[in-house]
N, C-alpha and C positions, 0 to 999 in steps of 0.2 A: 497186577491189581493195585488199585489206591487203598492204602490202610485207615480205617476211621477209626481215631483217636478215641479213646473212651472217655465222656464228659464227667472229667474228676469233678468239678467246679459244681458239678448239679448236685452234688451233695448238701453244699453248700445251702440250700432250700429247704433241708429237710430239719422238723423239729427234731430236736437233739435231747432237748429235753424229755420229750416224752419218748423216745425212743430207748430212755432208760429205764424203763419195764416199771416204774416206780421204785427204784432202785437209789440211792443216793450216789454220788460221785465218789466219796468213801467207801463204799458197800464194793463196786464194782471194782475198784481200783485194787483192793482185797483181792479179787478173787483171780488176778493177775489177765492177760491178755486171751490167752487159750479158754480158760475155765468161765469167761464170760463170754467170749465167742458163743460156745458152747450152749451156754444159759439162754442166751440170746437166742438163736436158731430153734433152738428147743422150741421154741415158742412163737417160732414163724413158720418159715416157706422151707427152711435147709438148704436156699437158694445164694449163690454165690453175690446176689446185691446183696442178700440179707449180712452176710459174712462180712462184707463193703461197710456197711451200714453201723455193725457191734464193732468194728476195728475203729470207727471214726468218732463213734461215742466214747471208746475207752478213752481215745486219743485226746479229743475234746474234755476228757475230765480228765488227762494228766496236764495237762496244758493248763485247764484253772488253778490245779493245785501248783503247776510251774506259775503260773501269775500272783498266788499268795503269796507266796515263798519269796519270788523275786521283791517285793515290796521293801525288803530289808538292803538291798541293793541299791546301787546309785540312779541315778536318770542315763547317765553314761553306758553304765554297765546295762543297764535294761534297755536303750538302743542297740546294744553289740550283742546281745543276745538277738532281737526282735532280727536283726540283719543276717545273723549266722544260722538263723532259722531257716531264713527264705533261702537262702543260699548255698543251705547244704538240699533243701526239700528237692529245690529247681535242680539241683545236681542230682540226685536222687530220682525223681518223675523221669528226667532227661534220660538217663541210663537203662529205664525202664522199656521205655520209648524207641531208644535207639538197640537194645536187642530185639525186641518185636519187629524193627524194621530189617536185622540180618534173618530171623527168623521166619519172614515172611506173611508174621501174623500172627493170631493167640492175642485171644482174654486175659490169658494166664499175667502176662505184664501189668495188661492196664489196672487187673487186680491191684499185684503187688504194688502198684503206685500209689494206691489210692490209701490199702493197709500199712506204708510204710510211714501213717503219720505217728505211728505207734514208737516209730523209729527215733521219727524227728523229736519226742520229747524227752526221749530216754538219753538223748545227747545233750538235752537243753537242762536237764536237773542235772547231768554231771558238772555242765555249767557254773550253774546258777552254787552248790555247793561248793565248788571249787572256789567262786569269787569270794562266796560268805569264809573261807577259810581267809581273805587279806594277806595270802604273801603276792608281794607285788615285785619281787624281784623277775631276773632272767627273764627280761623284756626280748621279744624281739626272734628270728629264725636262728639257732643255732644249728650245727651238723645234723644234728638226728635231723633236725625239721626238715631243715634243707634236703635231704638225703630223702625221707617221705616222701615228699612231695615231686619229687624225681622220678620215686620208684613209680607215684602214681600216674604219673604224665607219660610214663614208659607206658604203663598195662593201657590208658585209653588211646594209645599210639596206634594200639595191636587194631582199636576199633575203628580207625579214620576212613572214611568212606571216600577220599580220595585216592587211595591206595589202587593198583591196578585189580590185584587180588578182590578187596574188595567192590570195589565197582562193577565187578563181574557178580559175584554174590548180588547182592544189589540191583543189578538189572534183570536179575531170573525173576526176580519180585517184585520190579516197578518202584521199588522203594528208596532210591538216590534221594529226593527232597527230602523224604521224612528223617533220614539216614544222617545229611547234613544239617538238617534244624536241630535233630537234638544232638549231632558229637558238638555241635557250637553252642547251643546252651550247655553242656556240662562245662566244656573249657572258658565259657565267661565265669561260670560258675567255681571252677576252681580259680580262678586269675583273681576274681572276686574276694575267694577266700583265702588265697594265699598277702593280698595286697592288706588285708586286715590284722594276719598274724606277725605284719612285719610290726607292730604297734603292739601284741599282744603278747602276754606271761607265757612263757613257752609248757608249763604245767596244762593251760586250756588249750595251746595248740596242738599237741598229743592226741588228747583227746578226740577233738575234731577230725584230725587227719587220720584219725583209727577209722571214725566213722565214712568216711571220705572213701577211703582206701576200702575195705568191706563193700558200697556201694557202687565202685567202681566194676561193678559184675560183670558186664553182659557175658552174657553166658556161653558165648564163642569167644571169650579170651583164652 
């Protein structure tokens, strides 16, 4: 069978503001990710858009408060952030995408793709404080990084859907295209991300490559 993608993007449509129950962005942000989930369904359907829906609100209100915050930041630095966003996301979606396709299908991914913008910002304020701390030393990959970034190119190795192994997996399930579209958006997506930390404080490449590395799941590794 062909897998149809779940349309992250149409969320994208949805008022967000009012989807926050009359709730401020401070109110919710309080009440951490789970405990507004929670509040949120409470008060709808308990239906797994709904869950969609309260993940991308929270997410949307840590993201404004990563947009305050950032303001004390340079034009620079809030470029390299804006970049490391999209670029760990698309690694992230991609991963998502690409276990659903060994797995032969399941919501359960397109879910977590969708909820992991919760992800995306909890990486972007360790960012964003790390910059505002100004030590500008140890530019650049040292061993640990190097050695990260190894290990991760190792564990998405295990998922390559040109493998004989896998291509057999893979054609039980018709899923060879979708299989290749996303193991190569993740590896532009790391190549992306690694071509950045050769320019960047290795304190903020830690970080990234924690999150990087974590995301690297699919869940047949």
């Amino acid at each position: 069978m062909v897998l149809s993608l779940f349309p992250i993007h149409t969320l994208a449509q949805t008022n967000l503001v009012a989807e926050r129950l009359g709730l401020s962005c401070e109110k919710i942000l309080k009440m951490k990710t789970d405990k507004w989930s929670e509040y949120y369904t409470q008060r709808k359907r308990f239906s797994e858009a709904d869950q969609n829906i309260a993940f991308v609100v929270y997410g949307d209100c840590h993201q404004q408060r990563n947009n305050s915050l950032a303001k004390r930041l340079s034009p620079v630095q809030n470029q390299r952030i804006a970049r490391y966003r999209k670029l760990f996301r698309d690694y992230r979606v991609a991963s998502e995408y690409l276990t659903m396709a060994y797995a032969g299908g399941g919501t359960l991914y397109a879910h977590l793709a969708v909820r992991g913008v919760v992800i995306d910002e909890e990486m972007v304020e360790k960012i964003i404080n790390l910059y505002l701390q100004g030590n500008r030393r140890n530019i650049g990959l040292d061993q640990q990084l190097r050695a990260s970034i190894n290990r991760i190119r190792r564990k998405l190795e295990v998922g390559n859907p040109q493998t004989a192994k896998n291509r057999a997996i893979l054609a039980e399930w018709n899923t060879q295209k979708q299989a290749n579209t996303e193991y190569g958006n993740m590896l532009r997506s790391l190549n992306g991300i690694e071509a950045m930390l050769k320019q960047e404080r290795q304190d903020v490449g830690r970080v990234i490559l924690q999150y990087v590395d974590k995301s690297t799941n699919p869940r047949y590794f």
